[in-house]
N, C-alpha and C positions, 0 to 999 in steps of 0.2 A: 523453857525449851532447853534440851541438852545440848550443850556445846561441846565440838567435837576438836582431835587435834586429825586433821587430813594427810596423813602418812607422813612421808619423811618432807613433805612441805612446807610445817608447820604451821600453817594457816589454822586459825580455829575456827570452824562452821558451824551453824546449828544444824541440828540433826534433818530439819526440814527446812526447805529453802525454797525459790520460787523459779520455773519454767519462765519465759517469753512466746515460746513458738507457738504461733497464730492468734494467738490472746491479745499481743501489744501491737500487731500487725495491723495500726489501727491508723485512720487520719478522721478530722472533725470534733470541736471542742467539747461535745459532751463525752466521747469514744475517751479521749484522753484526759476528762475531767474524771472520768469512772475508773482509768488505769492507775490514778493517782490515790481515788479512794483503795484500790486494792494496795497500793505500794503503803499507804499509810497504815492499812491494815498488817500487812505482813509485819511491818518493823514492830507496829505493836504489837506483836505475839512472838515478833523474836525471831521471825525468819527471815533473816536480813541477809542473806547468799540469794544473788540472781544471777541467772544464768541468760545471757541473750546470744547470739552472731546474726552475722551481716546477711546471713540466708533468710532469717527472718523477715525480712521485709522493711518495714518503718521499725521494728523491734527496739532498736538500738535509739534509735533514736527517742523514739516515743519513753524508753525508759529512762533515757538520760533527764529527759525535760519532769518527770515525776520526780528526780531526785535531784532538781536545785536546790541548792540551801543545806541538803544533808547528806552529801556522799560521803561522811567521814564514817557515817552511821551505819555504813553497809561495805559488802563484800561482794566484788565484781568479775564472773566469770565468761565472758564471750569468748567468741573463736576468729582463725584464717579463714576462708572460705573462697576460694580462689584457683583460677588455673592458669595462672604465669604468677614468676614472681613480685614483677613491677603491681600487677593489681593486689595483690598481698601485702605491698609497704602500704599500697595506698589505703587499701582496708584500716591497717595496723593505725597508720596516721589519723583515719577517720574515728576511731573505735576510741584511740587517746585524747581526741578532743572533747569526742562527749562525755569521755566518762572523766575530766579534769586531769590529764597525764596519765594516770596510774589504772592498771590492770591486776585486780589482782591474782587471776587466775587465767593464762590464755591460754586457749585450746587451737591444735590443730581438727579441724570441723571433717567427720569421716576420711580421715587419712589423705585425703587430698592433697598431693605433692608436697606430700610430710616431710621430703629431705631438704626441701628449698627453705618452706615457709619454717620450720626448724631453726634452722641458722641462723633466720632474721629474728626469732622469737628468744632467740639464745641471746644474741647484740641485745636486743629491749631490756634481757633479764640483768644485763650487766651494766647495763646503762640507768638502773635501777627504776625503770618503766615498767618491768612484767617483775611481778615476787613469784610464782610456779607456772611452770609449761604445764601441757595436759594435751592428752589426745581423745578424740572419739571416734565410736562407730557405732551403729545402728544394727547392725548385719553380720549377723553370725558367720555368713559364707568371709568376711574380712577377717573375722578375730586370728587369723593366722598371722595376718598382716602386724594387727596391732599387737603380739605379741612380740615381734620381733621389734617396733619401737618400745614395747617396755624394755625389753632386756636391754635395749641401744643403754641403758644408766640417765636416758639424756631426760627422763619427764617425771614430773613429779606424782601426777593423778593421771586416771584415765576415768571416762565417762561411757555406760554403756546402758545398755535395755536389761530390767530385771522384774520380775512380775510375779504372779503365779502362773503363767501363761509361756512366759520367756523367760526359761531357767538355763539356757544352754551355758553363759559365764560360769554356772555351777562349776561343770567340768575341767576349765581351765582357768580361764580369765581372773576369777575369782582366788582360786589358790594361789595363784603368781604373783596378784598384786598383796597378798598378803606376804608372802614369800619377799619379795622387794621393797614392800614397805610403803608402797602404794598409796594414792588416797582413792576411793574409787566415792564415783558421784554418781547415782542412778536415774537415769530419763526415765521417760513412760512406765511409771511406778502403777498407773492403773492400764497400760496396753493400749495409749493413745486414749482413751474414755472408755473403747468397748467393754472393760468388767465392770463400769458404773451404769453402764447401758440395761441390762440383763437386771431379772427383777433380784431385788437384793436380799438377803438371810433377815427370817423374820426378828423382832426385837428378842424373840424367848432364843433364839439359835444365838441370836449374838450374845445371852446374859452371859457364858461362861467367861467371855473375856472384858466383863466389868471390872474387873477389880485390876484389870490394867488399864482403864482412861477408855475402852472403846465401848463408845455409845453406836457407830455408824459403819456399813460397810466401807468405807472410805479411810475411817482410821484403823479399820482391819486391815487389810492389803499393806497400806504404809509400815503398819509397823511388824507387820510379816518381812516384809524387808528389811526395818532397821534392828529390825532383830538377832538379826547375820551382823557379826559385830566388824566381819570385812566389810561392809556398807557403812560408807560414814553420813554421808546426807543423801536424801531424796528431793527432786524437783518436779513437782506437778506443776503445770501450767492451770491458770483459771483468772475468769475475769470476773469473777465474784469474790465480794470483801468473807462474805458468810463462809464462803468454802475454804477460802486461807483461814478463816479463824479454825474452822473443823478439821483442815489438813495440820495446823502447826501443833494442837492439841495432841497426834500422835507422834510427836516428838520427845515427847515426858516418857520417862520410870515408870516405871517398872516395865522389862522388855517380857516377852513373849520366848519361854524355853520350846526345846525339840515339841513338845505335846499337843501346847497350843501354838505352832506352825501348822504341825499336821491337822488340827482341829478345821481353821482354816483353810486348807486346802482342800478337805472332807467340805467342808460348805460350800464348794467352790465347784465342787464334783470332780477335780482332779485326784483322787485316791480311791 
């Protein structure tokens, strides 16, 4: 797996990493005997950046308990998720227990009273509790928003939607944080499931991008993304050990030039 350095953060991540939302949102001992096999799975392939928040549900939780005994082994990104500040400390607090003190990446979660939970995430970072702040949004109608917290100087990554489907960061999002120095972290790298949904590019469609590690429509897509070298990691969610093996595999070299993007996106029926 390629390891990355995540903009002026310095955190090094591997290029694939792993989702929580709805996948860990789990309670009952075989639900999270099975989250553990995926968590064992990921580290052994190397994609040891997770990404969970408090909106997820049991998320945080369920993934803390997968990783007793080896949290030294991984890189932890959750978020605030909150609307007052008092339930923001108490998140913060929650969020630090499970994960052993330390955060190593915290996100304000869809800009939600970004200027409050901010300040306390700035204390954490000084207190030597949070190593990078970060922001996200899901919704392009926001990215106004969170441009103006990039430029605030005050965060280190931001996290947002990029696909073949949802390119609109193209425009701006994307130049800025390269411009600033940004780490950017990609959600919904397949558009929530729906491009795994749709029937996939036969194995002859897909031979032209053998000789870059893709066997699977799945490690297409991915590495269309990490091929934008403003992209430093992607986070699929999944509750299969099989598909974190198949997701982290497009985290390897050789990347994908302008040709075959557009190839990609020709199979995709966007061109």
């Amino acid at each position: 797996m390629q390891i990355r350095k995540l903009g002026k953060s310095g955190l090094l991540v591997p290029a694939v990493g792993m989702g929580t939302w709805r996948t860990f949102d789990i309670r009952g001992k075989a639900a999270i005997a099975n989250a553990r096999l995926v968590v064992d799975s990921a580290i052994a392939a190397g994609a040891t950046f997770f990404d969970s928040s408090p909106m997820y549900g049991e998320a945080e939780r369920v993934l803390s308990q997968t990783l007793r005994g080896r949290r030294d082994a991984v890189q932890i990104a959750t978020k605030v998720w909150a609307d007052t500040a008092s339930r923001g400390r108490a998140q913060a607090k929650l969020s630090l227990l499970y994960f052993e003190g330390r955060i190593e990446l915290y996100q304000i979660h869809n800009l939600l009273l970004w200027e409050e939970h901010l300040e306390m995430i700035e204390q954490l970072k000084g207190k030597g509790k949070v190593l990078a702040i970060g922001a996200t949004h899901y919704n392009s109608l926001s990215f106004l928003e969170l441009r103006r917290v990039m430029e605030s100087g005050r965060i280190d990554a931001v996290q947002i939607p990029y696909n073949i489907e949802q390119r609109e960061v193209e425009k701006d999002i994307l130049p800025l944080a390269e411009e600033l120095d940004l780490g950017v972290i990609i959600m919904r790298p397949f558009g929530g499931g729906s491009q795994l949904k749709r029937r996939p590019p036969s194995e002859a469609e897909l031979a032209p991008l053998a000789t870059f590690g893709v066997t699977t429509w799945a490690q297409a897509l991915l590495k269309w993304i990490l091929s934008d070298p403003r992209c430093h990691t992607a986070i699929p969610a999944t509750s299969s050990s099989a598909h974190v093996l198949e997701n982290s595999a497009a985290g390897e070299p050789p990347w994908f030039g302008e040709e075959e993007r557009k190839y990609v996106l020709r199979l995709a029926g966007k061109v």
